[in-house]
C-alpha positions in Angstrom: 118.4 98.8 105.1 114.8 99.9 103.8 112.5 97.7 101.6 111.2 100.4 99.1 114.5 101.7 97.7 114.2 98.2 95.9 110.3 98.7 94.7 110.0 98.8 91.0 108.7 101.8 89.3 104.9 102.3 90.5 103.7 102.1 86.7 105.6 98.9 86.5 104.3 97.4 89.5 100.9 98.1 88.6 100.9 96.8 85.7 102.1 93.6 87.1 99.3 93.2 89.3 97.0 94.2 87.0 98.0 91.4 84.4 97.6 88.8 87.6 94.6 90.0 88.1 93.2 89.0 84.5 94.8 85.2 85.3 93.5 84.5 88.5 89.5 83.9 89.2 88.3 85.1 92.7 88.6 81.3 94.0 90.1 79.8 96.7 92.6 78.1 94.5 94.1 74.8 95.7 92.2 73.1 98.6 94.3 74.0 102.0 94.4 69.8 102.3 98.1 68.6 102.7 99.7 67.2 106.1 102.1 69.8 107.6 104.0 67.1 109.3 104.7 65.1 105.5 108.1 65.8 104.0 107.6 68.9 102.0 109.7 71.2 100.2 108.2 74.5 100.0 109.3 77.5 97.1 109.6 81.0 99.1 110.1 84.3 96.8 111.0 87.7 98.6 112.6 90.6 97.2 115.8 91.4 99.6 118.8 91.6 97.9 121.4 93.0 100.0 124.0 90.5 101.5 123.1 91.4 105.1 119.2 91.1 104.3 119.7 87.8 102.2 121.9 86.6 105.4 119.3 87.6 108.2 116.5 85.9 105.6 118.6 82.7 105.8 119.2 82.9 108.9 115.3 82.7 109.9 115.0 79.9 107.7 117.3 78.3 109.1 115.5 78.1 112.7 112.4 77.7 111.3 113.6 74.5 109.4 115.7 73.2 112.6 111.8 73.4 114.1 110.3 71.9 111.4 112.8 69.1 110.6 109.8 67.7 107.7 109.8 71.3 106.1 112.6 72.6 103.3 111.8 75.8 101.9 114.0 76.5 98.5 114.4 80.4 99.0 115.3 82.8 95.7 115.2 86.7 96.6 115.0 89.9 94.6 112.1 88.6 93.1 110.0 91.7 91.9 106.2 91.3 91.9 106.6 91.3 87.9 108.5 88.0 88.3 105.7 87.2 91.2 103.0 88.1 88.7 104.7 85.7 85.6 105.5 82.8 87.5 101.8 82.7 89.2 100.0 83.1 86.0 102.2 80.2 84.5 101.3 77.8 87.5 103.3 74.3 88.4 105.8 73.9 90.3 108.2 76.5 89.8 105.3 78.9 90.4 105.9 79.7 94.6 103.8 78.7 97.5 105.0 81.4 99.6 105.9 85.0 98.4 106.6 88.3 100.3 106.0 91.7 98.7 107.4 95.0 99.2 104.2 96.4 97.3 102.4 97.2 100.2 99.7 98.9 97.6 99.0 95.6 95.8 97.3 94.3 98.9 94.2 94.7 97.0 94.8 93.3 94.1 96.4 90.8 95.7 92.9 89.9 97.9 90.6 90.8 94.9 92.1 88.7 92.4 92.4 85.8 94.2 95.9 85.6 93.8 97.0 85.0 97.6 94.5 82.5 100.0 92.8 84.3 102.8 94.9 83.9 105.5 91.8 84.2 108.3 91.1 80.3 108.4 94.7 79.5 108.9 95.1 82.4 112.0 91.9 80.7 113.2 92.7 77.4 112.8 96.3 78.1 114.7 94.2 80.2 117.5 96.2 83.3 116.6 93.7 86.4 117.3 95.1 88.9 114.6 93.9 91.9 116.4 95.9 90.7 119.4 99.0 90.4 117.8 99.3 93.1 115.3 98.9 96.8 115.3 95.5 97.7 113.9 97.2 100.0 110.9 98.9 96.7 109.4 95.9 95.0 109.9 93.9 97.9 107.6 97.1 97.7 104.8 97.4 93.7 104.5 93.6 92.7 103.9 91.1 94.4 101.9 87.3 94.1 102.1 87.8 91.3 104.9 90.2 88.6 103.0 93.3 88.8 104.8 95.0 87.5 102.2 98.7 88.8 104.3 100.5 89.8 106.5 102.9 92.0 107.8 106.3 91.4 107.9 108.4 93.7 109.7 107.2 97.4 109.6 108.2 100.8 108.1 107.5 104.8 110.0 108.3 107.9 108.6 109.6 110.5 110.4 112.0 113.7 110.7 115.2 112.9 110.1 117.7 115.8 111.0 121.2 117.6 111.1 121.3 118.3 115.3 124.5 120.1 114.3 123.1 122.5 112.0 120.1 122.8 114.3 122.2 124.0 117.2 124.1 126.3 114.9 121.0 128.0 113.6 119.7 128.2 117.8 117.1 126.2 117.2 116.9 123.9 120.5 114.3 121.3 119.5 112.8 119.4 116.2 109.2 121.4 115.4 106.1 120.0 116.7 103.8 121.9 114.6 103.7 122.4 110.8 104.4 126.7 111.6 107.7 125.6 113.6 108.3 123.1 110.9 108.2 126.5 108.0 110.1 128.6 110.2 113.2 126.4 111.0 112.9 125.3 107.3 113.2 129.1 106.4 116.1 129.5 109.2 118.2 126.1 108.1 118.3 127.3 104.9 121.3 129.4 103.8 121.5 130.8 99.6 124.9 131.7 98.0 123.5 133.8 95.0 120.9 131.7 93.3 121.8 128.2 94.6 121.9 126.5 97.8 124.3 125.8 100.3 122.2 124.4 102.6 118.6 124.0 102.4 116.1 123.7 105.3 113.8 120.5 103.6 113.2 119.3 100.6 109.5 120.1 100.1 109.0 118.9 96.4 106.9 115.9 96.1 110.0 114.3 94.0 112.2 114.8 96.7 112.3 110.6 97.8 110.4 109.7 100.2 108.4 113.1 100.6 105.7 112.3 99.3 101.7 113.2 99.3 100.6 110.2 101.0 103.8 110.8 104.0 102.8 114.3 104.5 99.1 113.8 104.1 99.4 111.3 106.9 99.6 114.2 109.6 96.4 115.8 109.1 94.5 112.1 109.9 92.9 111.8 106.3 90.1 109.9 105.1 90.6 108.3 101.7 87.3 106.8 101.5 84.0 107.9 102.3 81.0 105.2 104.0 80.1 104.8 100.7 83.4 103.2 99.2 84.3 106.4 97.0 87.0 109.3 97.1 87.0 111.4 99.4 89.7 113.9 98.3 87.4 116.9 97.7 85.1 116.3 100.5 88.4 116.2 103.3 89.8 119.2 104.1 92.5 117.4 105.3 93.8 117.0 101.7 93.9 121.0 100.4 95.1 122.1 103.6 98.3 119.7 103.3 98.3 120.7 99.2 98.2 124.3 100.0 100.6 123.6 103.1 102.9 122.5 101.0 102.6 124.7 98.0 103.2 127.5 100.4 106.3 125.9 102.0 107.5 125.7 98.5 107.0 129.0 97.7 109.2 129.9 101.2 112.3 127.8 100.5 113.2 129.4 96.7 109.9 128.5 94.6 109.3 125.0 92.8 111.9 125.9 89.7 114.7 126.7 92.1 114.2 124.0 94.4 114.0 121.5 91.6 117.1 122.4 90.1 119.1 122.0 93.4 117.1 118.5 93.7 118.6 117.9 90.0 121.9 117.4 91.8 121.2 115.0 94.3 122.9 112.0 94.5 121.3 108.3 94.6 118.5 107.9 97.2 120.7 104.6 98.6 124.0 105.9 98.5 126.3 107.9 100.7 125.7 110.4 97.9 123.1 111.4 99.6 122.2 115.0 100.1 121.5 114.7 103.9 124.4 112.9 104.1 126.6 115.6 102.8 125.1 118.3 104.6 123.3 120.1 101.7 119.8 119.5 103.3 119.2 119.8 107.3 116.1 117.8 107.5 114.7 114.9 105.9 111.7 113.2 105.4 112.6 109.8 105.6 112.2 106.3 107.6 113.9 104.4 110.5 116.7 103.5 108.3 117.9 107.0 107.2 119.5 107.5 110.5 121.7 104.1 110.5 122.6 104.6 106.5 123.7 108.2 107.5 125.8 106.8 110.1 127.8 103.7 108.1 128.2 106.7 105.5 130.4 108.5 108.1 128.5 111.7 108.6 130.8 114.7 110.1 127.8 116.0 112.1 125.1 114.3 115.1 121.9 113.2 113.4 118.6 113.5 115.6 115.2 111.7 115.0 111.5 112.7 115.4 108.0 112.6 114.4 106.8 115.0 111.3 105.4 118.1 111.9 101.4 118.1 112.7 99.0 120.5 111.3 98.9 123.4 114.4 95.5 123.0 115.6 96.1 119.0 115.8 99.3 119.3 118.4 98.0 116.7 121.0 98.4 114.4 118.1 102.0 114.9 117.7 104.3 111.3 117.2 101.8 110.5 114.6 102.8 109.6 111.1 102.7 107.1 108.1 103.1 103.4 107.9 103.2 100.3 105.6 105.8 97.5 105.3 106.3 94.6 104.0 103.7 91.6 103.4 103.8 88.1 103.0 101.4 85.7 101.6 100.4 82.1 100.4 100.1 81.6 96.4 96.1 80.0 96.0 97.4 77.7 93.8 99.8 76.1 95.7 98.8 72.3 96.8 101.1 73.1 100.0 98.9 75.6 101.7 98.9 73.9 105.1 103.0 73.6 105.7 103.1 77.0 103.7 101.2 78.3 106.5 103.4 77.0 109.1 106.3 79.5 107.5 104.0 82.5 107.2 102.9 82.2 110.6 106.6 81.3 111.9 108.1 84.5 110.0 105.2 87.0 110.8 104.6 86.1 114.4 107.6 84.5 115.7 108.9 86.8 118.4 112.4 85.7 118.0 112.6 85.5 114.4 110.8 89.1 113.8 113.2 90.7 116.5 116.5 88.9 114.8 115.1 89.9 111.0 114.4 93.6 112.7 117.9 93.9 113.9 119.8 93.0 111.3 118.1 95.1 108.6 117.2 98.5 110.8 113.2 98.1 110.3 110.6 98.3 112.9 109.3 94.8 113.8 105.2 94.1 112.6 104.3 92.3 116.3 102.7 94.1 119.7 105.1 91.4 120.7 108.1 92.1 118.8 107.9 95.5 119.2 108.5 95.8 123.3 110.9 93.2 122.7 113.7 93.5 125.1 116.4 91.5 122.9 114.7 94.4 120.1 118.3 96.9 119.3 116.8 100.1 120.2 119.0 102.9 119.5 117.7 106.7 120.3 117.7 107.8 116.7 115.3 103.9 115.7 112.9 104.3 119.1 111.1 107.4 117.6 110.0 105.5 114.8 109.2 102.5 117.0 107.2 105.2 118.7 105.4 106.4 115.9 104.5 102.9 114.4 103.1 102.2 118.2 101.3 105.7 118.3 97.1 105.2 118.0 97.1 107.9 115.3 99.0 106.8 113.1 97.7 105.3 109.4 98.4 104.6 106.2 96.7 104.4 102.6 94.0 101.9 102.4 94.0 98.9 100.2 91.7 99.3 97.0 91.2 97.0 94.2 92.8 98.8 92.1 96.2 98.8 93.8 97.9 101.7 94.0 96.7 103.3 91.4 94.5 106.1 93.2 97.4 107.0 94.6 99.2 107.8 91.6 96.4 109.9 90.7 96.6 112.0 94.0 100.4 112.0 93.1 99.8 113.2 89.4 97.3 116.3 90.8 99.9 117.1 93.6 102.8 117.3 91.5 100.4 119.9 89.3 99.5 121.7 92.8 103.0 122.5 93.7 103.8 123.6 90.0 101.4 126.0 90.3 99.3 124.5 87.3 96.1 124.3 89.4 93.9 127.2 89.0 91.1 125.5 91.5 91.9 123.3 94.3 88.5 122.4 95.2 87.2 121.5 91.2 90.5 119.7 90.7 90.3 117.7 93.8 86.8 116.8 92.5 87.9 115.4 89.0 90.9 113.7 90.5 88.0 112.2 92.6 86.2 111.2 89.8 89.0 109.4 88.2 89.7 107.5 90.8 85.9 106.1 91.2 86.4 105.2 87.6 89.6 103.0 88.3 88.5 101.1 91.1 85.4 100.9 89.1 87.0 98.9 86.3 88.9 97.3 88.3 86.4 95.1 90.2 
């Protein structure tokens, strides 16, 4: 099952971290001083709240605690970074010493506020070369400004998810390589009754789940951030070329009104109410666990997996895409830094325990290891994304002290783009630049 369907809202999370922020200083915390072999009992928050996840957490646990017989670890799950935030301004010991995140975006908040220890003396102390061990994209999402204050645990891609059925149907023989293909069998897949749809090729509108700017922006390479720390939006092509791909795709499938009407209808993002799952869109943007929900939901029709679409003139860079995941950190102000360690380091580079946590809960595993794991449950449909997380081109968004929040702002000016409420692309992209210089700005 995926992480983010469990996120809270983006303007809740920020403002989470943004309250931690104002109760933490920039220090180290609590010195890094206990003995790892004492009798301990450590406090570990996640936010997995499915049965299966819950079990396969427990289940990690458990072997970790059957290695270290002098370590308990009390665990309490879907725990939101709100809660996070409360219970590690209020301090003591309910506050945890070890906490795992969906909100990949928070990483710098996280760093810049002191909030979470820098992991880097630990993985020195413990001879673990990070670079070594971990793909260099979830090195660049779980540290920010050189404080590695997390890591990754376990690993999400984002593909093409599709209907192979309606594919053959419509003759088309192969998932498109190149954002052209990509329009055309969109246009072909699609099939009107009137002024509705009964099957649409994609969902292109940047509400449509997991479609958003930052997925499709992903497959033109972009650069967030100049040399000189600010935004680079305006000075990119990369970002108006995917705006104005979009916005053009849009205008193709039935224009933004039409579309989101039909997107009015869909059912719950989590659910087998899904509208890939009944057949009312053909392809889907979507991560490695699409495929697997779509199966337990009993599909009527063979689902195939690939890569997104690239921009035509960057085809040798096909099986690219986007990336983030899960992190998992230790609380500064915990006086159990040195056995809190010994967890982090067992969950995120623990071979076995990454390849057991990645089978039971259909993710891609956050280890070089890990991932070329032979006991790792590699179906057709889960290696593409095992492929793209693998694949040197690959990237993600780039930590920032202000969270997430820039990318909210890129969200905000897309969703205007595709309305067709932008009158200038390039002066818009400037101003949304602006604003986001201003944010970080305040925010260091």
């Amino acid at each position: 099952m995926p992480r983010t369907g469990r996120l809270t809202t983006a303007a809740t999370t920020l403002a989470a971290i943004s309250l931690l922020a104002t109760a933490c200083t920039g220090g180290a915390g609590a010195a890094a001083d206990d003995d790892p072999k004492a009798d301990v009992t450590l406090t570990f928050w996640h936010g997995w709240s499915a049965p299966g996840e819950v079990k396969a957490i427990e289940e990690n646990i458990a072997r970790f605690e059957k290695a270290h017989p002098n370590i308990k670890v009390k665990v309490t799950g879907n725990m939101t970074d709100d809660k996070i935030n409360q219970a590690l301004r209020a301090g003591g010991d309910k506050a945890p010493d070890v906490v795992s995140s969906f909100t990949t975006d928070s990483v710098g908040k996280f760093c810049n506020s002191g909030a979470f220890a820098d992991l880097n003396p630990f993985l020195a102390k413990s001879g673990v070369d990070k670079t070594k061990v971990f793909p260099k994209t979830l090195l660049e999402y779980t540290q920010f400004k050189g404080n590695q204050c997390t890591l990754p645990l376990l690993n999400d891609a984002y593909g093409l998810v599709y209907n192979k059925t309606a594919f053959a149907a419509a003759g088309i023989t192969e998932p498109p390589k190149t954002w052209s293909q990509f329009v055309a069998d969109a246009q072909t897949l699609t099939k009107t009754s009137g002024d509705t749809y009964e099957q649409l090729g994609v969902m292109p509108t940047f509400h449509g789940y997991e479609t958003t700017p930052m997925r499709l922006a992903a497959q033109w390479s972009p650069t967030y951030f100049g040399a000189d720390g600010k935004s680079n939006l305006a000075k990119d092509p990369a970002f108006a070329k995917m705006l104005t791909a979009q916005k053009d795709l849009v205008a193709k499938l039935g224009g933004y009104e039409k579309l989101e009407r039909f997107r009015a209808g869909f059912g719950d993002e989590w659910s087998a109410e899904h509208p890939f799952h009944k057949g009312l869109v053909a392809m889907q943007v979507d991560g490695e666990w699409r495929a697997a929900m779509a199966k337990e939901a009993g599909v009527g029709f063979e689902i195939g997996t690939a890569p997104l679409p690239v921009p035509d003139d960057q085809v040798d860079d096909y099986g690219k895409g986007y990336v983030s995941g899960t992190v998992m950190g230790i609380a500064s102000a915990s006086h159990r830094q040195n056995a809190a360690w010994e967890l982090v380091k067992y969950m995120t580079t623990d071979t076995e325990a990454l390849v057991a946590f990645a089978n039971a809960i259909h993710n891609v595993p956050s280890t070089l290891a890990a991932l070329d794991s032979p006991a790792l449950q590699v179906t057709p449909e889960f290696k593409t994304f095992l492929d793209i997380a693998r694949h040197p081109k690959s990237n993600t968004t780039p930590a920032q002290a202000d969270g997430g929040t820039y990318q909210l702002t890129l969200q905000d000016f897309a969703y205007k783009t595709e309305k067709g409420d932008v009158a200038d692309l390039p002066t818009g992209l400037a101003e949304t630049d602006r604003q986001i210089d201003t944010d970080i700005a305040k925010a260091q």
